[in-house]
C-alpha positions in Angstrom: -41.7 -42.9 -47.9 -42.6 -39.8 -50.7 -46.2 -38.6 -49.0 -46.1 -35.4 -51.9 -48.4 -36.4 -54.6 -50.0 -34.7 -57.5 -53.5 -33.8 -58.2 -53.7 -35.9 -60.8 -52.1 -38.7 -59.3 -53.6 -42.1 -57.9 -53.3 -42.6 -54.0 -52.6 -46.3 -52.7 -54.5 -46.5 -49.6 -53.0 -49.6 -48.1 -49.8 -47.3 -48.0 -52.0 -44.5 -45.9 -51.7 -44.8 -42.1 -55.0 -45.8 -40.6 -55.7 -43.3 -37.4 -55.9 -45.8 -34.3 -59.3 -45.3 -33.0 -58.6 -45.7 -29.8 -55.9 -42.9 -29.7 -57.3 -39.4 -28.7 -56.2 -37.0 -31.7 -53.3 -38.1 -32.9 -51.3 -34.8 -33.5 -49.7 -35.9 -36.9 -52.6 -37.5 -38.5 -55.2 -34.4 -37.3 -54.8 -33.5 -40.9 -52.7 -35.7 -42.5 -55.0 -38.8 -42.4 -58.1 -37.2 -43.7 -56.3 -35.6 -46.3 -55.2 -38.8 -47.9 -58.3 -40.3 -47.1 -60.5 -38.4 -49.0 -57.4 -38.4 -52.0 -56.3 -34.7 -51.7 -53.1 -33.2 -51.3 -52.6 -31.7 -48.1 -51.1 -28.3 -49.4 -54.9 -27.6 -50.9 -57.0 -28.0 -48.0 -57.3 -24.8 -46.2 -55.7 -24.4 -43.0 -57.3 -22.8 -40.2 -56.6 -22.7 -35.9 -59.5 -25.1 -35.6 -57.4 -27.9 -37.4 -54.4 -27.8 -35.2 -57.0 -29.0 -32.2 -56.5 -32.8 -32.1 -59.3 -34.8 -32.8 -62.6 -34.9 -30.2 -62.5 -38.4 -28.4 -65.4 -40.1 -28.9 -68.1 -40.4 -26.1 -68.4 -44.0 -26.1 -64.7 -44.5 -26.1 -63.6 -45.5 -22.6 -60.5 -43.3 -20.9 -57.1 -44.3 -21.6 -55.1 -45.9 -19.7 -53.0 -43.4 -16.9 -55.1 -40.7 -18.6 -56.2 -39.9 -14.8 -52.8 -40.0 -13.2 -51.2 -37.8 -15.8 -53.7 -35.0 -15.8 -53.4 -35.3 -12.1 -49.6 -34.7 -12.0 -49.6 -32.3 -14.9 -48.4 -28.9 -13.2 -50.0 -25.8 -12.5 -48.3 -23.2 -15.0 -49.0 -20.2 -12.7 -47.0 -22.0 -9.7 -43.6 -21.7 -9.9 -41.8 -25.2 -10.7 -39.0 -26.2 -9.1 -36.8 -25.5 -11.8 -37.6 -21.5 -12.3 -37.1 -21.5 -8.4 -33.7 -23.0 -9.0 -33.0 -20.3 -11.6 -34.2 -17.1 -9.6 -32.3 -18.3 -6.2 -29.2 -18.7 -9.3 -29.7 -15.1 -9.8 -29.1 -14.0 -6.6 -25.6 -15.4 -6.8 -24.3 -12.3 -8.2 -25.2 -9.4 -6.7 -24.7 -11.7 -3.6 -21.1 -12.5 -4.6 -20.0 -9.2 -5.8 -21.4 -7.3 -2.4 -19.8 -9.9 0.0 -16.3 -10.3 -2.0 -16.3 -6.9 -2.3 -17.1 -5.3 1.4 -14.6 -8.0 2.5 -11.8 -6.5 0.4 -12.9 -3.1 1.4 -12.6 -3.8 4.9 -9.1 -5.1 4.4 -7.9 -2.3 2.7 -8.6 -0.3 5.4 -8.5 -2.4 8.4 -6.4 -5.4 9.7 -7.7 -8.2 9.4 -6.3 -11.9 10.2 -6.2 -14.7 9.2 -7.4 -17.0 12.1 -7.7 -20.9 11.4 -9.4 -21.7 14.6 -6.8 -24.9 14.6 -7.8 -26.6 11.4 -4.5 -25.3 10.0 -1.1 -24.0 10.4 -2.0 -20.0 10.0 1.5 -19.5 11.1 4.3 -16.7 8.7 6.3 -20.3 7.7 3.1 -21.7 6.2 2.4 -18.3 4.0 2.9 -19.7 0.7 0.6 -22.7 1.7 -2.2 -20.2 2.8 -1.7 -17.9 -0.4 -2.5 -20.5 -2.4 -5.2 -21.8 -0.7 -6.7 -18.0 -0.3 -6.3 -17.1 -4.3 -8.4 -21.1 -4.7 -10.8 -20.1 -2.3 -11.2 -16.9 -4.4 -11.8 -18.3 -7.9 -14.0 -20.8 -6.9 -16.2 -17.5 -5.0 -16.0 -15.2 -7.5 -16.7 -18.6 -10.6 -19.8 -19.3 -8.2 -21.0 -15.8 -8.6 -20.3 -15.7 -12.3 -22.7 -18.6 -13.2 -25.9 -16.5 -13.4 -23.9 -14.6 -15.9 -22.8 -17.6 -18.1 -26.2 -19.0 -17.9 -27.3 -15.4 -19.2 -24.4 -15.7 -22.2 -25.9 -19.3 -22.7 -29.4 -18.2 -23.1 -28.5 -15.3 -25.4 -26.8 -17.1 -27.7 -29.7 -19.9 -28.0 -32.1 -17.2 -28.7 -30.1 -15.5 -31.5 -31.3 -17.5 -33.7 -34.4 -16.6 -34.1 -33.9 -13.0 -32.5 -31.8 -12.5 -35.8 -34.3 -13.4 -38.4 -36.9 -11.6 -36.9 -34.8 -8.4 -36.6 -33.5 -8.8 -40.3 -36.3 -8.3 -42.7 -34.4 -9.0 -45.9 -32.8 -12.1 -44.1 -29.7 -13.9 -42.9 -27.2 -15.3 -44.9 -27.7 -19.2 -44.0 -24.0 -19.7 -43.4 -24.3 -17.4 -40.5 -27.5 -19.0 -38.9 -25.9 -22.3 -39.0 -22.8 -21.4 -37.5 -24.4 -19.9 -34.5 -26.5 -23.1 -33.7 -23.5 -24.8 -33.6 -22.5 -24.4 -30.1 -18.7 -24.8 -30.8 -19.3 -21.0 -32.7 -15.7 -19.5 -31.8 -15.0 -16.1 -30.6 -13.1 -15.1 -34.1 -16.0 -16.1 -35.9 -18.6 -14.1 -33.3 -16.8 -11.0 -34.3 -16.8 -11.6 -38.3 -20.2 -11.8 -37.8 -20.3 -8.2 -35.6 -18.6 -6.7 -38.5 -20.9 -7.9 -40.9 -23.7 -6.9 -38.9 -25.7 -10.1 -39.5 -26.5 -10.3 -36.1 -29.1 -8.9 -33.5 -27.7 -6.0 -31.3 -28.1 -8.7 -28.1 -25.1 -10.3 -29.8 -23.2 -7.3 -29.5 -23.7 -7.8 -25.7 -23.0 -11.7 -25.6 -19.4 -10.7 -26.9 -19.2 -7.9 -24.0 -20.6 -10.0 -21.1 -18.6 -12.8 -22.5 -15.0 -10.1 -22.2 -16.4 -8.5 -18.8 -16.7 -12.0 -17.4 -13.6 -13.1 -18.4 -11.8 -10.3 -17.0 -13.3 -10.2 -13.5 -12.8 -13.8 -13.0 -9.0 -13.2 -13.9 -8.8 -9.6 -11.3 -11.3 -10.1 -8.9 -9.4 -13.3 -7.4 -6.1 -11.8 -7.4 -7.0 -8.5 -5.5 -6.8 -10.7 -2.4 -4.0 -12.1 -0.8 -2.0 -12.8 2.7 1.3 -11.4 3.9 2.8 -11.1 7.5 2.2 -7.8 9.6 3.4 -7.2 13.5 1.2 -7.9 16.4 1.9 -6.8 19.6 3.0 -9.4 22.4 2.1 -9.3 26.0 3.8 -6.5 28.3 8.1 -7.1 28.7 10.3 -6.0 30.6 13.4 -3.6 28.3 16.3 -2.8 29.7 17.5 0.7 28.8 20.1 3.4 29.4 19.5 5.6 32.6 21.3 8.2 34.8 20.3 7.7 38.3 20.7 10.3 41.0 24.5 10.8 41.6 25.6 9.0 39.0 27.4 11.7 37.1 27.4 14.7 40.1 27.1 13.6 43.5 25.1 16.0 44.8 23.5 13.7 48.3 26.3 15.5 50.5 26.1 19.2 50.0 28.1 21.4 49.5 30.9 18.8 48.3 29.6 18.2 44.7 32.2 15.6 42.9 32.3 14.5 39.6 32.1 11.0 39.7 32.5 9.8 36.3 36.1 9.6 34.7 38.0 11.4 31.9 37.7 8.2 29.5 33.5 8.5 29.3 34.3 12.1 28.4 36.6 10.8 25.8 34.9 8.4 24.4 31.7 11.2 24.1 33.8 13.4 21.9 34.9 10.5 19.8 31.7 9.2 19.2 30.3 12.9 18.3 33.2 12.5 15.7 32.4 9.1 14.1 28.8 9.8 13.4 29.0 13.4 12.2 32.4 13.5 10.7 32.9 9.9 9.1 29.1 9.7 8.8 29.5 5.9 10.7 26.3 4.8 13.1 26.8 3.8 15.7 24.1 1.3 17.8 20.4 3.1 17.2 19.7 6.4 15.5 17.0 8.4 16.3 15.6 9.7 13.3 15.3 13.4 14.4 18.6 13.1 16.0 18.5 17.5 16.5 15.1 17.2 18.8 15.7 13.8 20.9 18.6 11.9 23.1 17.2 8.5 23.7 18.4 5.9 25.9 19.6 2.9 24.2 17.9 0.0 24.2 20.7 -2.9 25.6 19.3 -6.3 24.9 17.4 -5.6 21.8 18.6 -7.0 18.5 19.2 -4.2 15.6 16.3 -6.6 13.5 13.8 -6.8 16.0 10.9 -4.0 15.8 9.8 -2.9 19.3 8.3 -0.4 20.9 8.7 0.8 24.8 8.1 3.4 27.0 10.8 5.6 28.8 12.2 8.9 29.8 14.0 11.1 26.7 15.9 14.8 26.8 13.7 16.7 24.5 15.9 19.1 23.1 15.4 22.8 22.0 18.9 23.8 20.9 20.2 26.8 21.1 23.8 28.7 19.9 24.4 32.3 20.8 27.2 35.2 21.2 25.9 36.7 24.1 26.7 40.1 25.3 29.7 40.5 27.5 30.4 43.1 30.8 33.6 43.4 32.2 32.9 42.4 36.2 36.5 42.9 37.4 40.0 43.0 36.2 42.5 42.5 39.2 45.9 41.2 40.1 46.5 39.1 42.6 50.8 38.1 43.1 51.5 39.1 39.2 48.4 36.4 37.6 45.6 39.5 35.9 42.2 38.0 36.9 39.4 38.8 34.9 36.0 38.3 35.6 33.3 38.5 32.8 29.7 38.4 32.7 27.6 36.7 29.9 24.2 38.7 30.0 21.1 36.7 29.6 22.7 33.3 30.4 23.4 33.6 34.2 26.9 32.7 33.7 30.2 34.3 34.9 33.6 33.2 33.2 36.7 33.8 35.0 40.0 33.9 33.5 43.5 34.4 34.6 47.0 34.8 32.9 47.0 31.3 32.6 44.5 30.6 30.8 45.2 28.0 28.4 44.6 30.4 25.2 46.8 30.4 21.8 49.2 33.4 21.4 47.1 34.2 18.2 43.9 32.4 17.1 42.0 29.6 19.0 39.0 27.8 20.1 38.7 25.8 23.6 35.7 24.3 25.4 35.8 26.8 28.2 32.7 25.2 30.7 35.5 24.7 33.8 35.5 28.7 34.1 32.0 29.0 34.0 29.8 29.7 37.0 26.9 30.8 37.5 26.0 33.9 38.5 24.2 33.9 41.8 25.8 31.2 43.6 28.9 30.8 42.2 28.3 27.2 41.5 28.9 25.0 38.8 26.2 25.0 35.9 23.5 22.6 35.9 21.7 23.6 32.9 23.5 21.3 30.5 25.5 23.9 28.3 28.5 24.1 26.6 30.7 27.2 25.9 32.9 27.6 23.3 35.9 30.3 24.0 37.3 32.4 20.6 40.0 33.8 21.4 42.5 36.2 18.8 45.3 38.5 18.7 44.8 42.2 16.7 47.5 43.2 15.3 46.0 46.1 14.0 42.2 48.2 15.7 41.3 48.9 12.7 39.6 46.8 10.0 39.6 42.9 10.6 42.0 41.7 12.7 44.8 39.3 11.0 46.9 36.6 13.0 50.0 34.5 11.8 50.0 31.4 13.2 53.3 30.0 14.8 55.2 28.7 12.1 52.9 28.3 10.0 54.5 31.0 7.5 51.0 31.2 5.8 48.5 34.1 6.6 45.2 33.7 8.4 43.0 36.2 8.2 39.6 36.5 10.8 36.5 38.5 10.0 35.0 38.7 13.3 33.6 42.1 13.2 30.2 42.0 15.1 31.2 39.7 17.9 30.6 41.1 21.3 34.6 40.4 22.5 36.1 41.7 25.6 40.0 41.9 26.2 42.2 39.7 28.8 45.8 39.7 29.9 47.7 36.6 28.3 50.8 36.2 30.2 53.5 33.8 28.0 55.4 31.2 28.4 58.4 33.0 29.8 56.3 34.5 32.8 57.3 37.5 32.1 55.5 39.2 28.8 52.1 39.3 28.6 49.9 40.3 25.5 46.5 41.0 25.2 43.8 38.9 23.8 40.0 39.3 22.9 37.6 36.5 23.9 34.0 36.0 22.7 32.2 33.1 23.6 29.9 31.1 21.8 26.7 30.0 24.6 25.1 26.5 23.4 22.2 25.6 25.4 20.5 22.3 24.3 17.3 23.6 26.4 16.5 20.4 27.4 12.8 19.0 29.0 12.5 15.4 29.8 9.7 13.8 29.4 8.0 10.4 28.6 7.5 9.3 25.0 6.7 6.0 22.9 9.6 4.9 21.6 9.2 2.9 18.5 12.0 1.0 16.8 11.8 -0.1 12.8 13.4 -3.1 12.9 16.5 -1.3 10.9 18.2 0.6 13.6 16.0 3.5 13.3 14.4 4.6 16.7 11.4 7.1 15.8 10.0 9.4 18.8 6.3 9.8 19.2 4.8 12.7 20.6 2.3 12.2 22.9 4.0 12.6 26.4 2.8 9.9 29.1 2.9 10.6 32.5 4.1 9.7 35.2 7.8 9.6 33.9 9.4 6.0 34.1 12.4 7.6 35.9 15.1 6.0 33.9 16.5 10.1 33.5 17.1 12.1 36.6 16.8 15.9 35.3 19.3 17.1 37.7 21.6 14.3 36.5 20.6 14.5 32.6 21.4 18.4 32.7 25.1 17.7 34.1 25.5 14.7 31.4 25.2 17.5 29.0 27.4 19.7 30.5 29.9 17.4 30.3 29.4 15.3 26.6 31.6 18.1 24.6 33.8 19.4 27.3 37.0 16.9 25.1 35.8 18.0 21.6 38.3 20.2 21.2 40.7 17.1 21.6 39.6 13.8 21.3 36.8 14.1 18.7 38.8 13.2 15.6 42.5 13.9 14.6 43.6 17.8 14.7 42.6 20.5 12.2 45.3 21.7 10.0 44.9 25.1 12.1 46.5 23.7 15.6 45.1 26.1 17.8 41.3 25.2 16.5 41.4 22.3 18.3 40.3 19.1 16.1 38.5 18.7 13.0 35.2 18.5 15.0 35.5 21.4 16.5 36.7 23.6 13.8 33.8 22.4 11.7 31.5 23.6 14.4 32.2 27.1 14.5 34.0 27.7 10.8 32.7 25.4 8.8 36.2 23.7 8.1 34.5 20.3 5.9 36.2 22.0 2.7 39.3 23.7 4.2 42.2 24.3 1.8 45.8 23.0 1.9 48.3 24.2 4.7 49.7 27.3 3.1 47.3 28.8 1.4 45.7 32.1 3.0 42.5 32.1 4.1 40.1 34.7 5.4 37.8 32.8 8.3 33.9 34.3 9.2 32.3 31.9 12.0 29.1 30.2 10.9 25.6 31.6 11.4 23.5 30.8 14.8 21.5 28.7 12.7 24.2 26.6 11.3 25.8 26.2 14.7 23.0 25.0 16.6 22.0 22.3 14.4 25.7 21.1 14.0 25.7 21.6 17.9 22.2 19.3 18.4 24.1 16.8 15.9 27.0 16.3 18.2 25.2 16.1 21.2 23.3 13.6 20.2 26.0 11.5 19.7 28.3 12.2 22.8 25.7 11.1 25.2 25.5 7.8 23.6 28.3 7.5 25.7 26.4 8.1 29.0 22.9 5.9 27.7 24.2 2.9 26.7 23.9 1.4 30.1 27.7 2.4 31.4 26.2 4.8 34.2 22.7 2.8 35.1 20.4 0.4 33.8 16.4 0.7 33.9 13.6 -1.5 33.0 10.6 0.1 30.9 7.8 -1.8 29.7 8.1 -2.7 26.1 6.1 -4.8 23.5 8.0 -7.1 21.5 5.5 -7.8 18.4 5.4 -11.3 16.5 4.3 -11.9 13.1 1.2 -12.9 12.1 -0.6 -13.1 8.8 -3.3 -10.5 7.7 -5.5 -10.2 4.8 -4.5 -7.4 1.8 -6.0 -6.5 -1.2 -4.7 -4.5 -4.0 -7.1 -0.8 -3.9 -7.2 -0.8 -7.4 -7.9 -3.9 -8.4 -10.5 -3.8 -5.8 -12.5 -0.6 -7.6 -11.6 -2.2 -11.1 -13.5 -5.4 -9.4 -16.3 -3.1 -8.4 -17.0 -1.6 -11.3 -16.7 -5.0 -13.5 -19.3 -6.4 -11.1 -21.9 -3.8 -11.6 -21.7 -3.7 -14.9 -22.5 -7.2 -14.8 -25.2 -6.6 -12.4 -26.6 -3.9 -15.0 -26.5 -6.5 -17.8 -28.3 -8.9 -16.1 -31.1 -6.5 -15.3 -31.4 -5.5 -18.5 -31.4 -8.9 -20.1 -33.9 -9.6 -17.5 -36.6 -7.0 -19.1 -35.8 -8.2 -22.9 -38.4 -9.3 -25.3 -39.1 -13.1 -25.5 -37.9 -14.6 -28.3 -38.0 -18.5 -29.0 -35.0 -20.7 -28.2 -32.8 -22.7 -30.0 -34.7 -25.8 -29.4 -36.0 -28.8 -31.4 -39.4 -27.9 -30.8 -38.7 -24.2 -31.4 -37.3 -25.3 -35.0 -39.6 -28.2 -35.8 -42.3 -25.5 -35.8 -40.5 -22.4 -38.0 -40.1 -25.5 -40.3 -43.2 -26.1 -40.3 -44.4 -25.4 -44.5 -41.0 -24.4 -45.0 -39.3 -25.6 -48.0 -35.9 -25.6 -46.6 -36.2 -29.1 -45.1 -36.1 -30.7 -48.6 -34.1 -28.5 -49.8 -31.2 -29.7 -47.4 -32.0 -33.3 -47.4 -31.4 -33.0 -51.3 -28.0 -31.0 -50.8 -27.0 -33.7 -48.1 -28.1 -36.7 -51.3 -26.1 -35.6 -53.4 -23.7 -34.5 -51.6 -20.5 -37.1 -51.1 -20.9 -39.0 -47.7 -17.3 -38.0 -46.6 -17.9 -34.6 -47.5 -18.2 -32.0 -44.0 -20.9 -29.7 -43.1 -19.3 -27.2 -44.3 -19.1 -28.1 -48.0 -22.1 -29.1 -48.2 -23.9 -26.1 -46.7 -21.1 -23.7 -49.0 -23.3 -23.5 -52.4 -26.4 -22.1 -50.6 -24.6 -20.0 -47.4 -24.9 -17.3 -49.1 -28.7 -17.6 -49.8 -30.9 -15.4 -46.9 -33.4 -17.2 -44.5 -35.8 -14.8 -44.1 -38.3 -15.4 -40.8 -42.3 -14.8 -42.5 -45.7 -15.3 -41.3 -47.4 -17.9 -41.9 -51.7 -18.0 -42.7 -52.0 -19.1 -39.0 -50.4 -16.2 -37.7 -46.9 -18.5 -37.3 -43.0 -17.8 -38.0 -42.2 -19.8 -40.5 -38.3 -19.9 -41.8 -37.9 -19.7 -45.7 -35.0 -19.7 -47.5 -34.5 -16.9 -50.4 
């Protein structure tokens, strides 16, 4: 029914709604009725605060019915309802969410922590792809819980827009833009036509970034946590290692007969080892992995994959190579054999030689440690070293000395100059001749302590050494006994570690490379001048190939020993990704800052119906879309219809009674 009428025009009261007397101040006939009434047009009365007060119930007229009840339930506005309690515990959601999630993956990072399922499930390594599924849930559903006060925030925003971007825009908003935003399916492409534009209120620029922020951390905050197995130690085992007992290498319990009591072969099969690990570059069982410092007994029953750690007894090496300085003792002859007795300063060692001695006519090398003695009593050497004896022919005193080697019809030439030397009687292998030689001799020491480390194996073959020192020892390695194994682990280098270097007298290939360097050595028949390798050089090569002959002596052959070892077992163990976990961080307090912010903003009206039924309110633009939608063809969309006027402004104005009224320009 058309209720706009003229001034001149007629007014049909049986067509006027009669107020209902016993309604208390019916809100839309305050003004309307009266108006028609009395025949005027509404528009012309003057409006004022005083007509918006529903009509005064009459004194007479008897309460309506429930009137009591309601104004007895009608709540207090200055107690909190229980929706606004609702929304303020919702708030807390976020800062609690992002402090807990993130302290937890904090603590992870840089702690282990496991995952225990008290027996509700299998928490087991085999049931890991189970449980990193169920973690990475467990995680989105947190972090989506935490995220709600934001979308609530988004939501809220984006209802107020409306009117927060008509009262920001004095000259107006284009109307195609208002009523695409109060359409809640408003799409993201759409938000950000509308950025460019700048129609909107600078709160919409932060919709679109809380909307991005959100979207990332609920994609990178989940992931940053995850399961994978880590090694737990097991209760205390029993490992059986290596050991040298008492008298298991020297029998030294009946004095003053001391007998070797190990055979040729473990000598043997020392010098072969030293040359398939440092020659062929093959391993062999575990490697230490500062295999210069540490001999380690072997671990015997442990599989090459299994990580352990035990501990036991190891030779802590401190390896030393030197010439030392020689001093002729005595040179005397006893039934036609020259005896020669030489002192090695600084090393407490005498080496005596004969005419016999088992020396090349020209150039050669030989383990010489059955000549050695030491010094005071004339007993064999217990400190575990190994001399090397260099023996040459000059043919000349003057510059370097040259040899030919039998047969050989090639030319070797030595640069020894600087090597403390001393001469002995060589008598050949006719008895009758003799010929002199020089001798120096090369002192390795491997200096060894033992004491009682952590061993620690990788679960690759690797055996690392800690360094703390435990005491008391495990005695798996008598000193006494250790000290003679080393004595002895190189005494067949010369011939049973690796096949013989092209230069016979030098012994093998081994043992060439020790002293000269030989790893590059040219073809037979080529002329060569030699220079022996630094100290440095030596010694290290030295360490290298003890290391490896005494395998031969630790690998349970001699004695076995118990130690007590942990076997560890896999479990499963929280991990988080550091930098996802800062990216998380920050993402949650700039949430956390939005929020706050948003929380302090000026109130503007929602997008409601009665937000809208009021800036409608005298507005003209009610008519003017009922028309448009009238004429308009009933299949035709939204869109079309609302096309011809989008670009007209809506411009937000004040009313006479003070109220926002939307009118369309």
């Amino acid at each position: 029914m058309d209720l706009s009428v003229d001034s001149e025009s007629t007014i049909d009261l049986t067509q006027a709604r009669t107020p209902d007397p016993n309604h208390e101040g019916d809100p839309l006939l305050c003004n309307f009725g009266s108006n028609f009434l009395h025949g005027t047009k509404s528009e012309s009365l003057p409006q004022t605060r005083e007509s918006c007060i529903p009509n005064r119930r009459l004194e007479s007229d008897s309460p309506s019915p429930g009137a009591a009840d309601v104004a007895h339930t009608m709540p207090d506005a200055r107690s909190p309802t229980l929706h606004q309690i609702l929304r303020y515990l919702m708030s807390l959601l976020l800062p609690m969410v992002a402090i807990t999630y993130t302290v937890f993956c904090y603590t992870v990072h840089f702690q282990t922590v496991p995952v225990r399922s008290g027996g509700l499930f299998d928490d087991t390594p085999y049931n890991i792809a189970v449980i990193k599924s169920a973690v990475t849930s467990i995680s989105i559903i947190i972090i989506s819980l935490g995220l709600l006060p934001i979308h609530a925030l988004v939501a809220e925003l984006r209802s107020e827009e409306f009117f927060r971007s008509t009262s920001t825009k004095p000259k107006g908003v284009p109307l195609g833009y208002l009523n695409g935003i109060s359409n809640a399916s408003f799409g993201t492409i759409d938000a950000f036509i509308v950025v460019v534009h700048w129609w909107c209120s600078p709160y919409y620029l932060l919709i679109l970034a809380t909307t991005i922020l959100a979207i990332i951390t609920s994609t990178l905050a989940p992931a940053a946590l995850s399961v994978e197995t880590a090694l737990f130690d097991s209760d205390i085992q029993a490992l059986a290692v290596g050991a040298i007992r008492r008298d298991a290498i020297l029998k030294t319990s009946d004095p003053p007969n001391l007998n070797m009591v190990i055979g040729d072969r473990l000598t043997e099969k020392a010098s072969t080892l030293a040359w398939v690990e440092n020659t062929l570059k093959v391993p062999v069982a575990f490697q230490v992995v500062e295999p210069s410092k540490y001999v380690v007994p072997a671990p015997l029953d442990l599989p090459m994959n299994i990580p352990a750690r035990w501990l036991s007894d190891v030779a802590v090496m401190n390896p030393t190579c030197t010439y030392p300085t020689l001093r002729l003792i005595s040179n005397t002859s006893e039934n036609g054999n020259i005896v020669t007795r030489i002192a090695l300063d600084g090393t407490g060692l005498t080496m005596t030689l004969d005419s016999f001695v088992d020396l090349a006519e020209r150039v050669s090398i030989l383990v010489g440690n059955t000549y050695a003695r030491n010094t005071t009593d004339t007993g064999l050497p217990v400190s575990g070293v190994t001399i090397f004896m260099l023996s040459w022919q000059c043919y000349s005193a003057l510059g370097p000395c040259r040899g030919t080697l039998p047969g050989s019809g090639w030319t070797i030439q030595l640069n020894l100059s600087g090597l403390p030397a001393v001469t002995v009687i060589k008598r050949l292998e006719d008895l009758v001749a003799t010929i002199p030689l020089n001798v120096s001799f090369l002192v390795c020491s491997p200096n060894v302590v033992i004491e009682t480390r952590e061993i620690r194996h990788d679960g690759h073959g690797r055996l690392t050494v800690m360094e703390h020192s435990y005491t008391p020892k495990q005695g798996n390695l008598d000193p006494g006994q250790t000290a003679v194994m080393f004595f002895n682990a190189l005494q067949e280098l010369g011939t049973y570690a690796g096949p013989q270097s092209v230069y016979e007298s030098f012994g093998s290939e081994s043992q060439a490379n020790l002293l000269f360097g030989f790893r590059n050595a040219p073809e037979v028949g080529s002329n060569l001048t030699l220079s022996p390798l630094p100290a440095a050089d030596v010694t290290e090569n030295y360490a290298l190939l003890l290391q490896s002959a005494t395998k031969a002596f630790l690998d349970g052959t001699l004695s076995t020993a118990y130690v007590p070892a942990r076997i560890p077992v896999e479990r499963l163990i929280f991990v988080t990704s550091l930098p996802q976990v800062i990216a998380s961080t920050i993402l949650f307090g700039l949430l956390l800052g939005i929020s706050i912010f948003s929380h302090f903003r000026r109130t503007t009206p929602q997008f409601t119906l009665f937000s809208i039924a009021a800036a409608l309110d005298g507005s003209e633009i009610p008519s003017i879309f009922a028309k448009a939608k009238r004429c308009a063809d009933p299949k035709s969309r939204e869109e079309d219809m609302v096309a011809p006027i989008g670009r007209q402004m809506v411009v937000l104005e004040k009313s006479e009674l003070e109220s926002n009224v939307l009118h369309l320009q």
